[in-house]
N, C-alpha and C positions, 0 to 999 in steps of 0.2 A: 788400581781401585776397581772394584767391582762396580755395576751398572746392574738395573734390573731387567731380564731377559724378556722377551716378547712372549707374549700370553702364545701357548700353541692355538693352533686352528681346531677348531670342534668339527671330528669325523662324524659325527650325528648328525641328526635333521635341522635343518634351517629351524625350528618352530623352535620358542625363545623359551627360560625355565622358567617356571614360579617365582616371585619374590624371595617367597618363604624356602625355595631349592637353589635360589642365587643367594640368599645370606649363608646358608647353609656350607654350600661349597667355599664362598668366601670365607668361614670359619674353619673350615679344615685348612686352606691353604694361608691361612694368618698363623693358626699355631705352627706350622712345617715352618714357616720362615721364624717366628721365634723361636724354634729349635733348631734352627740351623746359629741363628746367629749369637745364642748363646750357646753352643757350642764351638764359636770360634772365642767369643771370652773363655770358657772353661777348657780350652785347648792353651790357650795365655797363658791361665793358670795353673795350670802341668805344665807348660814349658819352664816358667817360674821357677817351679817348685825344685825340677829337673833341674836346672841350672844352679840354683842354691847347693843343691846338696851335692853336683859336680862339685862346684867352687870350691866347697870345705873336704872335698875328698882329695882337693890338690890337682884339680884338672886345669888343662892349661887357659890360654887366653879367652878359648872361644865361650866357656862357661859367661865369661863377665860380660860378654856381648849378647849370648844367648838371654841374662837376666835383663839385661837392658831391654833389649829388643821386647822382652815379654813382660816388664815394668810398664813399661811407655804402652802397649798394646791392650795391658790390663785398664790403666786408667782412663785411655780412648776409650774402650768398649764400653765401661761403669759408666764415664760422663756422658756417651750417646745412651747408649740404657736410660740414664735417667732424664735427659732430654727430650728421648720419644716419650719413655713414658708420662713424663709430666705433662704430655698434652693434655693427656685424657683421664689420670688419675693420679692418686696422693701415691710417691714409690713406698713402697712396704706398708703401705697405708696411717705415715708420718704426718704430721700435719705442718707440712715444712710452706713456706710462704711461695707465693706464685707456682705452683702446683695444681695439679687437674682444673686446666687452663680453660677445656672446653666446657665442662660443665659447670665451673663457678663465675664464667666470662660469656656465655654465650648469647646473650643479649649484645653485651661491647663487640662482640664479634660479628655479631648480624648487623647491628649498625655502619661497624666498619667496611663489613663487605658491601654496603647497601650505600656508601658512601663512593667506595671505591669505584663500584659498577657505574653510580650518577654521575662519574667525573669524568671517568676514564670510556663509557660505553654511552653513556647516553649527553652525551654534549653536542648542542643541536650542528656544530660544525663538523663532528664527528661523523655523525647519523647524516647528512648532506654529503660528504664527501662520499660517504659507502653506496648511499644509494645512485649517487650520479656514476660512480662507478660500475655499478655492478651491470647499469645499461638493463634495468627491468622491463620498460617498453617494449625494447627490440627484441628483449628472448622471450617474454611473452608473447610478440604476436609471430616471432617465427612459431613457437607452440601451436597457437591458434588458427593461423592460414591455413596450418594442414584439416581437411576436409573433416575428418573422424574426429579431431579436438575439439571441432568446434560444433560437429554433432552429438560428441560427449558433454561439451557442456549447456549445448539449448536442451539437453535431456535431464541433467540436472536442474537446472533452472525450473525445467516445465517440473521435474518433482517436487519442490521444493512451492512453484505456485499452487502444485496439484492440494499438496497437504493444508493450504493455507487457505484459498477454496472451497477444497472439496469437506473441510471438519464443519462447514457453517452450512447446516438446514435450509430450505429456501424459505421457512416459516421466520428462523435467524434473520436469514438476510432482509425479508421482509421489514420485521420489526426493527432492525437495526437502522435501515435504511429511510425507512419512514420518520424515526425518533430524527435521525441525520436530515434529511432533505425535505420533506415536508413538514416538519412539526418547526425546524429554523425555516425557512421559506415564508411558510403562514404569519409568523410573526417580522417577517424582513417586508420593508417597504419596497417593490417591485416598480411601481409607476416612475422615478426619476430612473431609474435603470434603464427601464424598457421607452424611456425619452430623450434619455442620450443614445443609446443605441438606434432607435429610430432615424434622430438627427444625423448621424454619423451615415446611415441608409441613406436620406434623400439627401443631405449632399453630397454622398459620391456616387450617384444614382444606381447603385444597384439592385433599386426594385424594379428597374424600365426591363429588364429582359422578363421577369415573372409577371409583369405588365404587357409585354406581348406575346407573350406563352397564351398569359387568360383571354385575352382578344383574340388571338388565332382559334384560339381552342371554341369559344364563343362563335367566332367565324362560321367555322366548319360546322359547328352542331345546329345551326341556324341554316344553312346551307341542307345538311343532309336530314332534317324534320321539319321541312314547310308546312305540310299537312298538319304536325302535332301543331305549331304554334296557334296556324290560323283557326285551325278549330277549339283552340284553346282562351283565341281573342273573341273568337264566335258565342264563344258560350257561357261571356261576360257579359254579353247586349240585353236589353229588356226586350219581355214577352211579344211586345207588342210592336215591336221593331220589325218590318219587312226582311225573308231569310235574302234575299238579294241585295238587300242595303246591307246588313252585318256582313257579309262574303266579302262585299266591296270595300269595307271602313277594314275588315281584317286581312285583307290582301294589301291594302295601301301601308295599313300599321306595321305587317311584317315587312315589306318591302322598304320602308323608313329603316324599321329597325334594322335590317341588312346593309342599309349605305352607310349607317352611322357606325356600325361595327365595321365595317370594309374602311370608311376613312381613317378610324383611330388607328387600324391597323396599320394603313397607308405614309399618314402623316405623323413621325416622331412630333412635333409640334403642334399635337392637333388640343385645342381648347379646350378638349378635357382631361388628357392628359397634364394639361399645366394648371388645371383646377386639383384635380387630384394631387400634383407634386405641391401643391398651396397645402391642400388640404390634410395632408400629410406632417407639413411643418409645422402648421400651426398645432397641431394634434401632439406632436413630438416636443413645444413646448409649453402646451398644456399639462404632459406628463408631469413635467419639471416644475412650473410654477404655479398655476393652477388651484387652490384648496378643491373648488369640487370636481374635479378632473382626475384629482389625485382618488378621492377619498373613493368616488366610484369605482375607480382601477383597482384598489382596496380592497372595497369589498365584493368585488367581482373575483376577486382572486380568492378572499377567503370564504365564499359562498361555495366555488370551483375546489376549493382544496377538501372541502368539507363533503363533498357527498362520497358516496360509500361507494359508486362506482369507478370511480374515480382514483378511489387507493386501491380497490380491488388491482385496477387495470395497472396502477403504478407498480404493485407488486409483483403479478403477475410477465409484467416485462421484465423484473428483475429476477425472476425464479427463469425464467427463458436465455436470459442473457447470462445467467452463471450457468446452468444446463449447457450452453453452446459453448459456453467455455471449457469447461471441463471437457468435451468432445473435442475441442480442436487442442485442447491443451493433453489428452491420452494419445491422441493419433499420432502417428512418429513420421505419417506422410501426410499431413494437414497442412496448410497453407500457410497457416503461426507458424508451425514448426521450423517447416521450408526457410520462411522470412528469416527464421531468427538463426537461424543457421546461418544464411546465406551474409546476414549481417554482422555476424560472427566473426567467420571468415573473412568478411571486408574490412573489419578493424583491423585482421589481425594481419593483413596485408598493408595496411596503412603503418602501421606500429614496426613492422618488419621494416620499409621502407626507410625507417629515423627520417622523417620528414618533419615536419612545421607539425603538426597531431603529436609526433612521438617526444618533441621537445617540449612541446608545452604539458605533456600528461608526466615526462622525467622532472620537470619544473618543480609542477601540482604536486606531485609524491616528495619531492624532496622538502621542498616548504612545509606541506601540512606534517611530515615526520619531524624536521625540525621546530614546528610549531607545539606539537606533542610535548617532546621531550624536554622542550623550554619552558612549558607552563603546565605540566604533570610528571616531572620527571619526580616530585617529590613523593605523591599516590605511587608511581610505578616501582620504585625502591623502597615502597614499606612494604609492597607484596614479599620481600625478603626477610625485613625486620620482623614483619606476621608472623613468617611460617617460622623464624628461627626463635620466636616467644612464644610459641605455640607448640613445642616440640618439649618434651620430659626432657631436664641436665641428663641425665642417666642414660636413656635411652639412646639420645643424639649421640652420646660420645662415641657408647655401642657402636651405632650406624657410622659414623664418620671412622672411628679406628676399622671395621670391616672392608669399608669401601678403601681406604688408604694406610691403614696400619702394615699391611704386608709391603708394601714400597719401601716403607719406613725404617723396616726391619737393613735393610740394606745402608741405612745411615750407621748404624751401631755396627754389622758385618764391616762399615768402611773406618768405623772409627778406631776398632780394634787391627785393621790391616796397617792402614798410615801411622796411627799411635805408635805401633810396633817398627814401623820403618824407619822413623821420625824419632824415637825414641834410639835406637841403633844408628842412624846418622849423628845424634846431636854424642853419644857416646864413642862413635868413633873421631868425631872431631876434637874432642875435649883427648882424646889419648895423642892426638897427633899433634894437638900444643905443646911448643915448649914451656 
């Protein structure tokens, strides 16, 4: 039985042909193989013919075996003839029943193959099993950990934020951003917000260290401007006050004001701090329950949202803050860059490693693909049904016998070889019967 040969290797350039130079070639090497293989029927049919006319000339045995043998080989041949051909079109253009298969079926056939695929390719225990096997984690982050991979891909990355970015104007971003954050903002109620986050402050007190930040800082400026204050309390007094009496009341005032800023500092516990942590709470649930507490914060906010300095400056940080991005996101030795490299590579040594990371990310892939394919496997097998109703009868056949008719041609070269063989066994058997 013949088998079809292996395509030679193309001595020419790696770079791939045209569509239109690959159907091409496939058309010349589809008619070579249907003139080969009807040449092995119309070789049948001279052996035939040849054998006939031995017979009747009185030749001996081997005539009746030669017609056998080329009987039997003629009708293999005709019956695969007309087998391939009736894939693809009516033989002799008869209009005989279940004939030119692909063009009169090719919906049924895009169904069925979009069947086939949904049962046998995409079954969520299917598509689980593959991917837990194939071990994607771990051969991704071997990829990865290498240094160049993983600067190939924060470089992709950075192009792909670069374009996404860098298409939007800062006049864009401006108005985008504003319609986004300040135009819902102004209409969001902010005071229960900014009263539970308050609350959530003093009681895990983490306004006490910016509480002794501002006292220290206080300290020190009080400290290194004695002259500014007291001549600043000096020049509060009336006219008529003696300058040696103001000197004295403004030297006592500052010197007051210095112990009272020196204790707060001194004493975590000091009674104004514990006015202020009161003062605070109660403020925090003001925000929250409150009507005029609320309404003030209100409109304190939409008074603040509304002036025009105000969105300038908004904007303006946001034309600064994509400006600096695009800088650090161009630069290939910028400190983004560095990071997301560096974090690149940390994955891809974590994933390498098949550790507790690499099991649970083989999990996550395996589940959401089986989750896929369980509940749109039916969308992803009509991209089949689509393209196979979407395609001209005629043309498809075309393209399907180019692509696989030359294969095919070797069912008919097989059916006239075996026919013939098979035809010659079943004739030598019947002579060797008693």
């Amino acid at each position: 039985m013949l088998a079809s040969p292996a395509a030679p290797e193309s001595a020419g350039p790696a770079a791939a042909p045209s569509p239109e130079g690959a159907d091409r070639e496939r058309a010349r090497a589809l008619r070579r193989m249907k003139l080969a293989a009807t040449s092995f029927l119309v070789a049948a049919g001279l052996l035939y013919l040849i054998a006939v006319y031995a017979e009747r000339g009185g030749a001996g045995g081997w005539a009746r075996y030669a017609r056998a043998a080329a009987e039997a080989g003629m009708i293999g041949g005709l019956a695969d003839w007309f087998a391939v051909t009736a894939l693809f079109r009516r033989p002799l253009g008869l209009p005989i029943p279940h004939t030119a298969l692909i063009p009169t079926r090719k919906q049924a056939l895009g169904r069925s193959l979009a069947d086939f695929v949904g049962s046998q390719f995409l079954a969520p225990d299917v598509v689980r099993e593959r991917i837990l096997r194939s071990a994607v984690p771990r051969r991704v982050g071997e990829w990865l950990s290498q240094r160049d991979h993983a600067e190939r891909v924060s470089a992709e990355l950075a192009v792909g934020l670069r374009a996404g970015v860098g298409v939007l104007r800062d006049d864009d971003v401006r108005a985008a951003l504003e319609e986004a954050v300040l135009t819902r903002l102004s209409g969001a109620p902010v005071a229960p917000v900014l009263g539970r986050i308050l609350a959530e402050v003093v009681q895990d007190g983490a306004h006490h260290d910016l509480v002794d930040l501002a006292v220290r800082e206080l300290q020190q400026w009080l400290q290194s401007n004695a002259d500014t204050v007291i001549e600043a309390i000096t020049a509060q007094a009336p006219r008529w006050s003696p300058r040696f009496v103001d000197d004295r009341v403004a030297a006592k005032v500052y010197t007051e004001a210095l112990r009272v800023v020196g204790d707060v500092a001194a004493d975590p516990q000091h009674p104004f701090r514990q006015s202020l942590d009161a003062y605070l709470a109660r403020l925090a649930a003001d925000l929250r329950t409150d009507p005029v507490t609320i309404e003030r914060t209100e409109a304190a906010k939409r008074a603040l949202l509304q002036r025009a300095d105000v969105r300038e400056a908004f904007g303006n940080l946001l034309a600064a803050g994509r400006r600096l991005l695009l800088e650090l996101i161009d630069d290939p030795h910028s400190q983004l860059r560095r990071q997301l490299t560096d974090a690149l590579a940390g994955l891809g040594e974590q994933l390498k490693a098949h550790g507790a990371l690499a099991d649970k990310v083989e999990t996550w892939l395996a589940d959401a693909a089986a989750y896929v394919v369980a509940n749109y496997r039916d969308e992803l097998t009509s991209l089949i049904t689509d393209t196979v109703d979407r395609w001209d009868a005629q043309d498809a056949s075309r393209r399907i016998e180019l692509h696989v008719g030359r294969d095919l041609q070797y069912i008919r070269i097989n059916g006239t070889v075996v026919g013939g063989l098979a035809g010659l066994a079943i004739y030598a058997i019947t002579q060797l019967l008693p």
